[in-house]
PDB file of N, CA, C and O in Angstrom:
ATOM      1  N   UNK A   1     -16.840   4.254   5.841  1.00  0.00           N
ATOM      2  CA  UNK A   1     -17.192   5.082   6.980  1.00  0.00           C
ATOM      3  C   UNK A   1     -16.805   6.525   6.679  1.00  0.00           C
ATOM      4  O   UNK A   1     -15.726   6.768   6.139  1.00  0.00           O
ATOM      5  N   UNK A   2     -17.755   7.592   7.053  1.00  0.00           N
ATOM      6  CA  UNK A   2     -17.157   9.024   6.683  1.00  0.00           C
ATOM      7  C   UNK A   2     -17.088   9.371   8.061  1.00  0.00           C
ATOM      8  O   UNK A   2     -17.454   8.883   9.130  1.00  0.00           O
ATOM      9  N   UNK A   3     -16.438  10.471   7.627  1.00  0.00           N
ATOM     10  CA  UNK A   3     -16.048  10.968   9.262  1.00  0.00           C
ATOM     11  C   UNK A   3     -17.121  11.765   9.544  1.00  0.00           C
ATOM     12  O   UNK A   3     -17.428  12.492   8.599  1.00  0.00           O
ATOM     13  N   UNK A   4     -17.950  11.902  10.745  1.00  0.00           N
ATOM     14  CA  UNK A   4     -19.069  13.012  11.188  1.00  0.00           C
ATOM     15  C   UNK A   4     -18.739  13.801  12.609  1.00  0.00           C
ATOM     16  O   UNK A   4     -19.566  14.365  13.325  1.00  0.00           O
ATOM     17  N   UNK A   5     -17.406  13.697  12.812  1.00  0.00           N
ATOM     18  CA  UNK A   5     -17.097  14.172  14.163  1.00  0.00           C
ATOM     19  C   UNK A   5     -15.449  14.829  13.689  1.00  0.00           C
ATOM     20  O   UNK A   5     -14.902  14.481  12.642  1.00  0.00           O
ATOM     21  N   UNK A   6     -15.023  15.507  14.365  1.00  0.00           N
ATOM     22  CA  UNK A   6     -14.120  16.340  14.352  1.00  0.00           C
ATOM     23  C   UNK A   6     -12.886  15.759  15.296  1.00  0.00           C
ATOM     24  O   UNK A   6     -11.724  16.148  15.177  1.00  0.00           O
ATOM     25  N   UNK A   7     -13.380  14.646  16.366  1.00  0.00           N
ATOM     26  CA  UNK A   7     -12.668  13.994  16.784  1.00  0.00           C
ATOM     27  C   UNK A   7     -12.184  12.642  16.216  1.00  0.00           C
ATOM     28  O   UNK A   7     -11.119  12.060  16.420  1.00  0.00           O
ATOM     29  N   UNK A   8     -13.098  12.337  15.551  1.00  0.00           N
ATOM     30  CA  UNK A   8     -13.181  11.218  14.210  1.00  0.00           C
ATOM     31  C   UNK A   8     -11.755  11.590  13.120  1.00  0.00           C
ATOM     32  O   UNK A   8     -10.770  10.994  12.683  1.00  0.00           O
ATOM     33  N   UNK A   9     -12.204  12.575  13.054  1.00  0.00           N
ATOM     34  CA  UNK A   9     -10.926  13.176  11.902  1.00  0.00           C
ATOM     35  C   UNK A   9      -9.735  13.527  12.883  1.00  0.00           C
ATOM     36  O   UNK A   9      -8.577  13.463  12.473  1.00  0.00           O
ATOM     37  N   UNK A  10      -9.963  13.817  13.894  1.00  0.00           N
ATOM     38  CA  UNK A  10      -7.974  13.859  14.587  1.00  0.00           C
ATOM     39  C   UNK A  10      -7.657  12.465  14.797  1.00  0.00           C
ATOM     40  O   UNK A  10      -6.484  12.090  14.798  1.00  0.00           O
ATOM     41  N   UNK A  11      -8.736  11.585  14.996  1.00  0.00           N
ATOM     42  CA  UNK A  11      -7.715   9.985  15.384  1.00  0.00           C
ATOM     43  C   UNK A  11      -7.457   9.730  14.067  1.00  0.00           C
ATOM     44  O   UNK A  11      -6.241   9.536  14.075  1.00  0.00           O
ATOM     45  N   UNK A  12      -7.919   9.581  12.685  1.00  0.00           N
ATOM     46  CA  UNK A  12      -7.957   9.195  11.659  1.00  0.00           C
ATOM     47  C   UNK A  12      -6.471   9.800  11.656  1.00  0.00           C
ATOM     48  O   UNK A  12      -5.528   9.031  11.843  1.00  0.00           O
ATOM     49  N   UNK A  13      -6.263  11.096  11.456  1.00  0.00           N
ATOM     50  CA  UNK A  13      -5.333  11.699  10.980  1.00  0.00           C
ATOM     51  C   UNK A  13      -4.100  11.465  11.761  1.00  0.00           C
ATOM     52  O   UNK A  13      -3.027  11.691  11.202  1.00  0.00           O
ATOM     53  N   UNK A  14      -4.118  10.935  13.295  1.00  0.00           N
ATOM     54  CA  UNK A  14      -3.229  10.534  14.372  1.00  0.00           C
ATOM     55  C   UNK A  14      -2.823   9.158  13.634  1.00  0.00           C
ATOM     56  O   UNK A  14      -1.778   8.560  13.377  1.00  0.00           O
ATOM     57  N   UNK A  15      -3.691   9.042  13.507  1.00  0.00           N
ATOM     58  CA  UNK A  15      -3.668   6.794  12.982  1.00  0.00           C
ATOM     59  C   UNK A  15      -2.524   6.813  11.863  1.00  0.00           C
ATOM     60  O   UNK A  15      -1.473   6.174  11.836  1.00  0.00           O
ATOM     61  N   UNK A  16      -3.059   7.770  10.911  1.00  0.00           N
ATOM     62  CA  UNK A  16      -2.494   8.013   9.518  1.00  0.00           C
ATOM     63  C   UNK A  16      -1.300   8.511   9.359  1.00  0.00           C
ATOM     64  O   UNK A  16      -0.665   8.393   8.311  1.00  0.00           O
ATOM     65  N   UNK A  17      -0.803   9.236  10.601  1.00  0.00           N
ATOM     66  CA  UNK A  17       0.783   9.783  10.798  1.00  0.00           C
ATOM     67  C   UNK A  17       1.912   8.712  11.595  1.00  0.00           C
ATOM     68  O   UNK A  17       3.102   8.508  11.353  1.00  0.00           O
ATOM     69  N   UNK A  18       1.062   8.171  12.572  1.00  0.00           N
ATOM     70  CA  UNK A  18       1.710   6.892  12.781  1.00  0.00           C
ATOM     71  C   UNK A  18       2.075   5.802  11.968  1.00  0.00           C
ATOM     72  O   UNK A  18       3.092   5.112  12.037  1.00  0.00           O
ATOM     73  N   UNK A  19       1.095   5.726  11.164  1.00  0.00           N
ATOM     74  CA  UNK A  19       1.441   4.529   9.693  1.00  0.00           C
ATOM     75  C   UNK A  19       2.793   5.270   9.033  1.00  0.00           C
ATOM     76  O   UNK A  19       3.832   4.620   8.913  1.00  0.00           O
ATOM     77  N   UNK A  20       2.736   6.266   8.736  1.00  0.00           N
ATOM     78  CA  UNK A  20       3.531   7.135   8.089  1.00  0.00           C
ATOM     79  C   UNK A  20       4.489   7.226   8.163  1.00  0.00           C
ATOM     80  O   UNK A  20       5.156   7.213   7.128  1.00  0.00           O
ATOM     81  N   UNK A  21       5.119   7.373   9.435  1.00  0.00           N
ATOM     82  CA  UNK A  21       6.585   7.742  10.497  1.00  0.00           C
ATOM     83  C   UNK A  21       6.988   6.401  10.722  1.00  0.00           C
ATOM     84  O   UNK A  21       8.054   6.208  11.306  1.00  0.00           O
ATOM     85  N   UNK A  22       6.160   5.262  10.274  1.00  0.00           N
ATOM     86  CA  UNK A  22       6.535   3.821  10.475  1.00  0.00           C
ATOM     87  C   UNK A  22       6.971   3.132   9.223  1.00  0.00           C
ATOM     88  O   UNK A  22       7.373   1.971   9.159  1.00  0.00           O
ATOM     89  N   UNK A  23       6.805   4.265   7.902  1.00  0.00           N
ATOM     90  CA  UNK A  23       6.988   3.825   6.771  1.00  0.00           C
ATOM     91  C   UNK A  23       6.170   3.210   5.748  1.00  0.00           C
ATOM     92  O   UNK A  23       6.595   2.740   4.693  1.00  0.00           O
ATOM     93  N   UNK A  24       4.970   3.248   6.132  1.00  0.00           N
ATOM     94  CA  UNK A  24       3.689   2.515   5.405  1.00  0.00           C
ATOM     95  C   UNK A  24       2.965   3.699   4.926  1.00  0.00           C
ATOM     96  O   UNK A  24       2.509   4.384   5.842  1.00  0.00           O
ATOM     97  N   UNK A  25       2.829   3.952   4.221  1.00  0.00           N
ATOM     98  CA  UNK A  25       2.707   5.616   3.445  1.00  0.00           C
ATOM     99  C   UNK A  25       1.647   4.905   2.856  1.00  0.00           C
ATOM    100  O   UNK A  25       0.615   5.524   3.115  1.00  0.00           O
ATOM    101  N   UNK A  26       1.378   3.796   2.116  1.00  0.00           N
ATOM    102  CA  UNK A  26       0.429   3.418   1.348  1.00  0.00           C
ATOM    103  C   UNK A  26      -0.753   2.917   2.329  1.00  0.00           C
ATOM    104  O   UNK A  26      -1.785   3.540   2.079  1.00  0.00           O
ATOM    105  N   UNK A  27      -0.883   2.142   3.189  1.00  0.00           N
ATOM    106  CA  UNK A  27      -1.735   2.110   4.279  1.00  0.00           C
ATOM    107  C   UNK A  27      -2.226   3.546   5.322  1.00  0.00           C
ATOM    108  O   UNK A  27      -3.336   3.785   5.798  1.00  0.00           O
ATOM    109  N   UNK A  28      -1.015   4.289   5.430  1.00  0.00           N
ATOM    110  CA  UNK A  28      -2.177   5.505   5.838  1.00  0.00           C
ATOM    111  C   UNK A  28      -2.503   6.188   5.102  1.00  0.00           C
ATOM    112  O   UNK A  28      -3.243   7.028   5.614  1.00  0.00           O
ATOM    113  N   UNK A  29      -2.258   6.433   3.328  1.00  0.00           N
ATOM    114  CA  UNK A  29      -3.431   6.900   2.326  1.00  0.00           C
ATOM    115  C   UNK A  29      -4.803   5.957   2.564  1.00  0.00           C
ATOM    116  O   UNK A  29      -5.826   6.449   3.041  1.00  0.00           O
ATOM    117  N   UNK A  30      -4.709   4.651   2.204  1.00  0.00           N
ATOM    118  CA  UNK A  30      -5.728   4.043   2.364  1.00  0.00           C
ATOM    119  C   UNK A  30      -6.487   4.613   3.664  1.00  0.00           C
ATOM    120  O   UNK A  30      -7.515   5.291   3.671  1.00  0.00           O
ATOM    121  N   UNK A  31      -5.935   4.292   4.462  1.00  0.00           N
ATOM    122  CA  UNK A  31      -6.920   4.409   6.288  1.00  0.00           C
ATOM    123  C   UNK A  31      -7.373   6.064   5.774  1.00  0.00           C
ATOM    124  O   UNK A  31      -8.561   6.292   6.000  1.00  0.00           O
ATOM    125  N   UNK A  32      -6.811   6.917   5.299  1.00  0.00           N
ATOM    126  CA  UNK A  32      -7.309   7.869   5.534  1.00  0.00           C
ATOM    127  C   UNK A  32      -8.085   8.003   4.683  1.00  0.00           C
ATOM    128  O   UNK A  32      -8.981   8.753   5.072  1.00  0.00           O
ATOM    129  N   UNK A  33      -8.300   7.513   3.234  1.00  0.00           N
ATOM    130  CA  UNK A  33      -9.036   7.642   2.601  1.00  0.00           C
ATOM    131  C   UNK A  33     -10.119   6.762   2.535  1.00  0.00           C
ATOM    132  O   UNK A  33     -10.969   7.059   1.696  1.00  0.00           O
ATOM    133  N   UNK A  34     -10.318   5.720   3.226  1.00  0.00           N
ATOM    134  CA  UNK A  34     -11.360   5.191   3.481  1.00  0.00           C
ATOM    135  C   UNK A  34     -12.126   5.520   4.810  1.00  0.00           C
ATOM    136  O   UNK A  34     -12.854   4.785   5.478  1.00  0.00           O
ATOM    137  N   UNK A  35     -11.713   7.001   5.035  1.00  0.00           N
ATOM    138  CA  UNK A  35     -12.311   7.591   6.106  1.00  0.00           C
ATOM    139  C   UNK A  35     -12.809   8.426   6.118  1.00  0.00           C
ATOM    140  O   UNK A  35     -13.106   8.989   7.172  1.00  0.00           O
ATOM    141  N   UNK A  36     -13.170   8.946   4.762  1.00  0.00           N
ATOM    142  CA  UNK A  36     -13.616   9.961   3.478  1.00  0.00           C
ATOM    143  C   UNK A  36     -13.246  11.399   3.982  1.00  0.00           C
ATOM    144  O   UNK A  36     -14.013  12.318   4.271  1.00  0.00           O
ATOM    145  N   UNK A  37     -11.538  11.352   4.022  1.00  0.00           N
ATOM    146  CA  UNK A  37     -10.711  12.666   3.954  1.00  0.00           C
ATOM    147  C   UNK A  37     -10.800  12.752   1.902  1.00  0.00           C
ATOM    148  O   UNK A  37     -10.843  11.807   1.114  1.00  0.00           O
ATOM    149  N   UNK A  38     -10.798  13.944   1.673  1.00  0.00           N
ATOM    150  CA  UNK A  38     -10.690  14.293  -0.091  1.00  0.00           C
ATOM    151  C   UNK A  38      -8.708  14.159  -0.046  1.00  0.00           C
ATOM    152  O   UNK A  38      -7.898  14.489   0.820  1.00  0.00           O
ATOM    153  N   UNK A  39      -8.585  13.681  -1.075  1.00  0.00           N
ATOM    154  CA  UNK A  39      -7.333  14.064  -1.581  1.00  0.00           C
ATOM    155  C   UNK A  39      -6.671  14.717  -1.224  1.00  0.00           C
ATOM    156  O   UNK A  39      -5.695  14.281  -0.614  1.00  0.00           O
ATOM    157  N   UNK A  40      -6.865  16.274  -1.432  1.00  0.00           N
ATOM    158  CA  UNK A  40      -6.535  17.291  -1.279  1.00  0.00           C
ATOM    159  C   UNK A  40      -5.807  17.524  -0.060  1.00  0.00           C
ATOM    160  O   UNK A  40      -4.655  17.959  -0.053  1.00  0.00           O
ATOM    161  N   UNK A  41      -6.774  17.109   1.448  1.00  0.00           N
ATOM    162  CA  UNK A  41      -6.927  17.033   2.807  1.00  0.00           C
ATOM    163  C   UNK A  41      -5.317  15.770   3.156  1.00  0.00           C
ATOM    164  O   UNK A  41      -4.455  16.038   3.993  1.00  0.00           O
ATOM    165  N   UNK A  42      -5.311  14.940   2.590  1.00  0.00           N
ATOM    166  CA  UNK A  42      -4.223  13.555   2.558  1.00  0.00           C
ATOM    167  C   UNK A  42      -3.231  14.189   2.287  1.00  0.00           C
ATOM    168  O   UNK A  42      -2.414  14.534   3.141  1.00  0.00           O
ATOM    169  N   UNK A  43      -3.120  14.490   0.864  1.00  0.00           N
ATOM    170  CA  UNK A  43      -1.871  15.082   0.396  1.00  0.00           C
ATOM    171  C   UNK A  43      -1.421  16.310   1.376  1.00  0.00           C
ATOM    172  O   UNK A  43      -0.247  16.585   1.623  1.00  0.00           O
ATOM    173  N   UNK A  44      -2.190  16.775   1.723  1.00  0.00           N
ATOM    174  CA  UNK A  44      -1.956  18.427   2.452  1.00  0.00           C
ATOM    175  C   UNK A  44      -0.889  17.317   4.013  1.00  0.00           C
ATOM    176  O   UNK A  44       0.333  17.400   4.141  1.00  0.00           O
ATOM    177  N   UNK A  45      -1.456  16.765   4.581  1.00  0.00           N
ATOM    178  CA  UNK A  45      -1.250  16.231   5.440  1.00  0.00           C
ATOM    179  C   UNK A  45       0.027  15.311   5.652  1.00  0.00           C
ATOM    180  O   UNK A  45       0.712  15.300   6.675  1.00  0.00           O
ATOM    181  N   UNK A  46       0.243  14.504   4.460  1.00  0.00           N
ATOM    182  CA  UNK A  46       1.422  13.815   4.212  1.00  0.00           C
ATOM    183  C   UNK A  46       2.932  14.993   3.766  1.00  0.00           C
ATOM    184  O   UNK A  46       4.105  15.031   4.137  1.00  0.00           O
ATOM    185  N   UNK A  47       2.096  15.813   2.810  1.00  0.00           N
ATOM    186  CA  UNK A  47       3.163  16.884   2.461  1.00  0.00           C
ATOM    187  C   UNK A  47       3.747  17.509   3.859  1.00  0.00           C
ATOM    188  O   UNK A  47       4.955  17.728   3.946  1.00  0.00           O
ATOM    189  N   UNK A  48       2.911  17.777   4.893  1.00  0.00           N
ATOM    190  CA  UNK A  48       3.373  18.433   6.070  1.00  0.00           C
ATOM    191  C   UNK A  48       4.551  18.066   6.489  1.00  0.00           C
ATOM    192  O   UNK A  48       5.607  18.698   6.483  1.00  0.00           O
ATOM    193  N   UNK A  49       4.156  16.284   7.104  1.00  0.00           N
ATOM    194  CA  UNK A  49       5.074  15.439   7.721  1.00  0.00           C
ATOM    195  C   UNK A  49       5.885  14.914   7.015  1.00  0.00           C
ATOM    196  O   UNK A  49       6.640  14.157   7.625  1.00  0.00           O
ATOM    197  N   UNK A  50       6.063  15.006   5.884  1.00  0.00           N
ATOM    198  CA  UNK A  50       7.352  14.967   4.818  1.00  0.00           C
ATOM    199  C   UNK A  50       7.868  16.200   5.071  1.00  0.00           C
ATOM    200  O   UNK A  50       9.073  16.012   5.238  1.00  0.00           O
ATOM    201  N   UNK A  51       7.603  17.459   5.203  1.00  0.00           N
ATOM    202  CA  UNK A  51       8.054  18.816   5.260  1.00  0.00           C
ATOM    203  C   UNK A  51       9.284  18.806   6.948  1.00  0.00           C
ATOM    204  O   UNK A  51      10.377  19.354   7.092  1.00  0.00           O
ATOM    205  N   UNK A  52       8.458  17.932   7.960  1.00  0.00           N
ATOM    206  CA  UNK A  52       8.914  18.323   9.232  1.00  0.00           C
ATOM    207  C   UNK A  52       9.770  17.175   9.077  1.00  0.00           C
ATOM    208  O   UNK A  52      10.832  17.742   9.333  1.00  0.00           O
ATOM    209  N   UNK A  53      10.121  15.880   8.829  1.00  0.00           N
ATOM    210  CA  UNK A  53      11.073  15.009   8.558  1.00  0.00           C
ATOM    211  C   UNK A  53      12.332  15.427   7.875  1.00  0.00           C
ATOM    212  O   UNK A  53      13.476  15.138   8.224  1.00  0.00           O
ATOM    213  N   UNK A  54      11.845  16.384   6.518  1.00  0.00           N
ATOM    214  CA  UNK A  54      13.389  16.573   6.148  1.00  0.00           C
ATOM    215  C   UNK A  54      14.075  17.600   6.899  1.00  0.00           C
ATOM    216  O   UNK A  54      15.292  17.452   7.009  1.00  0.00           O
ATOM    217  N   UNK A  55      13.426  18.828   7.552  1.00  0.00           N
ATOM    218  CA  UNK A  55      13.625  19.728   8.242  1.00  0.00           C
ATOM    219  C   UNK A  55      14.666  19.108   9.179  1.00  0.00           C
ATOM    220  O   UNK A  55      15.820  19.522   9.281  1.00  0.00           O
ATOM    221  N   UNK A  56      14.154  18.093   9.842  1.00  0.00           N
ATOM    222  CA  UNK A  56      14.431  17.436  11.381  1.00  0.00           C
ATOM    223  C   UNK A  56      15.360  16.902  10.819  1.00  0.00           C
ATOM    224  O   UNK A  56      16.310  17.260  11.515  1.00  0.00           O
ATOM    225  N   UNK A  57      15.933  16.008   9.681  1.00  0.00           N
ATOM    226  CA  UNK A  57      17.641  15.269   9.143  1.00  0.00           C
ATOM    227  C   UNK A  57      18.042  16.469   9.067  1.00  0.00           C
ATOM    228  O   UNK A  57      19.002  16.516   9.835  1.00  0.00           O
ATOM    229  N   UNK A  58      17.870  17.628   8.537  1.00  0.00           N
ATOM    230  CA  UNK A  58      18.547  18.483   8.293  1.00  0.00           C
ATOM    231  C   UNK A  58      19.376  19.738   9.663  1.00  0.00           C
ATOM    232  O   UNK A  58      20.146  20.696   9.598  1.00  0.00           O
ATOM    233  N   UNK A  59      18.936  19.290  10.334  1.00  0.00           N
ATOM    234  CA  UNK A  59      19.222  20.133  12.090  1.00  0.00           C
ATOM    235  C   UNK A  59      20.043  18.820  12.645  1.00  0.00           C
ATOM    236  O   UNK A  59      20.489  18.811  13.793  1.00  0.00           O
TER     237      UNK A  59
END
């Protein structure tokens, strides 16, 4: 499935941060990439919420 909506891509990317923050890092690459986000777009995205996690142990 590719994404053709812009709301398509915020649940994808909602879906994919929840997997994430739950510890399944490898299932929301998959979900997101079988949702035809590029690489680039994933990594950018995971790097974020890795960015605001260590921030947040660190306060």
């Amino acid at each position: 499935m590719i994404i053709r909506s812009n709301k398509a891509l915020e649940e994808t990317v909602t879906t994919g941060l929840q997997l994430f923050k739950k510890g399944e890092c490898f299932d929301a690459v998959i979900l997101m990439k079988n949702h035809g986000l590029p690489n680039s777009v994933i990594a950018r995205v995971l790097y974020e919420q890795n960015r605001i996690r260590n921030t947040d142990f660190q306060n």
